[in-house]
C-alpha positions as CSV (number, residue, x, y, z in Angstrom):
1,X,0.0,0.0,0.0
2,X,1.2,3.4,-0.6
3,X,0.6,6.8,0.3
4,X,-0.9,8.2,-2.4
5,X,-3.7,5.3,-1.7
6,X,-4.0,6.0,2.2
7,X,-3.9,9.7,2.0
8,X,-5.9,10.2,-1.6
9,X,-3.1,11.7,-3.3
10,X,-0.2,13.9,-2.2
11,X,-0.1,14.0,1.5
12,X,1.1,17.4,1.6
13,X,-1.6,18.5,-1.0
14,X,-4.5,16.5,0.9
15,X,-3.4,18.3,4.2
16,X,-3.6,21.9,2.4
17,X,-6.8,20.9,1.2
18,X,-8.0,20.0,4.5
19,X,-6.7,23.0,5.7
20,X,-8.2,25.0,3.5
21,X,-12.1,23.1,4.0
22,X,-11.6,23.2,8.1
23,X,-11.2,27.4,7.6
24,X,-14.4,27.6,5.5
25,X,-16.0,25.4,7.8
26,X,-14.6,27.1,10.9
27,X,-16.1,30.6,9.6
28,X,-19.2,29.1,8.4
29,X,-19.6,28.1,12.2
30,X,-18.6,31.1,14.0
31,X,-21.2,33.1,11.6
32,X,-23.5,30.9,13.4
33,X,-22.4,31.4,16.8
34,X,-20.6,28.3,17.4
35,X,-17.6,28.6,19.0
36,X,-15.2,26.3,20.7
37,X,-16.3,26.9,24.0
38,X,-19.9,26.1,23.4
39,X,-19.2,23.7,21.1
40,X,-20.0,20.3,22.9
41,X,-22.2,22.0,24.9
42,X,-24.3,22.5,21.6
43,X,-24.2,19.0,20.8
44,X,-25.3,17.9,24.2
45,X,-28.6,20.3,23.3
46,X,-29.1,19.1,20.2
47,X,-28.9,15.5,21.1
48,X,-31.5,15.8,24.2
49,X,-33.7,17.8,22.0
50,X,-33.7,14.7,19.7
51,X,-34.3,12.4,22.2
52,X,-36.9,14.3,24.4
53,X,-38.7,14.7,21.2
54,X,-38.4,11.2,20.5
55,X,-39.8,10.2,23.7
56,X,-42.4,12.8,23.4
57,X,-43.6,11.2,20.7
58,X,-43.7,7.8,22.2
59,X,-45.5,9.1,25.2
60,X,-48.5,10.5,23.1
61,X,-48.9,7.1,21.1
62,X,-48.6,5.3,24.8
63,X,-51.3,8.0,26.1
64,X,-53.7,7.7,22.9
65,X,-53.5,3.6,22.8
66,X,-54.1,3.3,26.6
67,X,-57.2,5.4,26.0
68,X,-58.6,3.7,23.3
69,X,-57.9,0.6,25.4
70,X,-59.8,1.2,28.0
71,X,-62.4,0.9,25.4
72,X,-61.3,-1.9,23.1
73,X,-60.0,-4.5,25.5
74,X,-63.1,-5.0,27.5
75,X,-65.5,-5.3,24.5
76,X,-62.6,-7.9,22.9
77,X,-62.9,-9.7,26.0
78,X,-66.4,-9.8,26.0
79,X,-66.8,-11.0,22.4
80,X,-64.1,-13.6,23.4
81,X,-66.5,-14.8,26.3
82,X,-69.9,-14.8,24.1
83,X,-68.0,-16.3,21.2
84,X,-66.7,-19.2,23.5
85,X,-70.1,-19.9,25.6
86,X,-71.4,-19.7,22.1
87,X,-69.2,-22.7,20.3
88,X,-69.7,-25.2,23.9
89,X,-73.4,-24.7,23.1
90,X,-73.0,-26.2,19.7
């Protein structure tokens, strides 16, 4: 294996390109108020905004099912009843 493979060309041309992309990058960010400092506190944010609305959603199909529930299961259960005193009659 050789460099050119490992790298994806001229090691000191992919590190000026890098270098180049990570100052774009790095002023695309601090235009949008991201900074090193609150950086990873950022990413904590975004990542329990994902997962409280995640589980947000899960708790308002838990809530919706568990009311409609409380009207499905005991008719199911009846039916189950009549349709089983019905078949030993038979």
């Amino acid at each position: 294996m050789d460099r050119n493979m490992i790298f994806g060309g001229n090691p000191f041309g992919v590190a000026i390109r890098l270098a180049l992309i990570s100052i774009v990058v790095g002023i695309v960010m601090k235009a949008l108020g991201i900074d090193l400092s609150n950086f990873f506190q950022r990413i904590n944010e975004l990542l329990r905004n994902i997962y409280d609305l995640g589980f947000g959603a899960v708790e308002w199909v838990l809530e919706y099912m568990l009311l409609g529930a409380l009207v499905v299961v005991p008719i199911w259960l009846i039916a189950r009843v009549v349709g089983a005193a019905r078949s030993k009659t038979e």
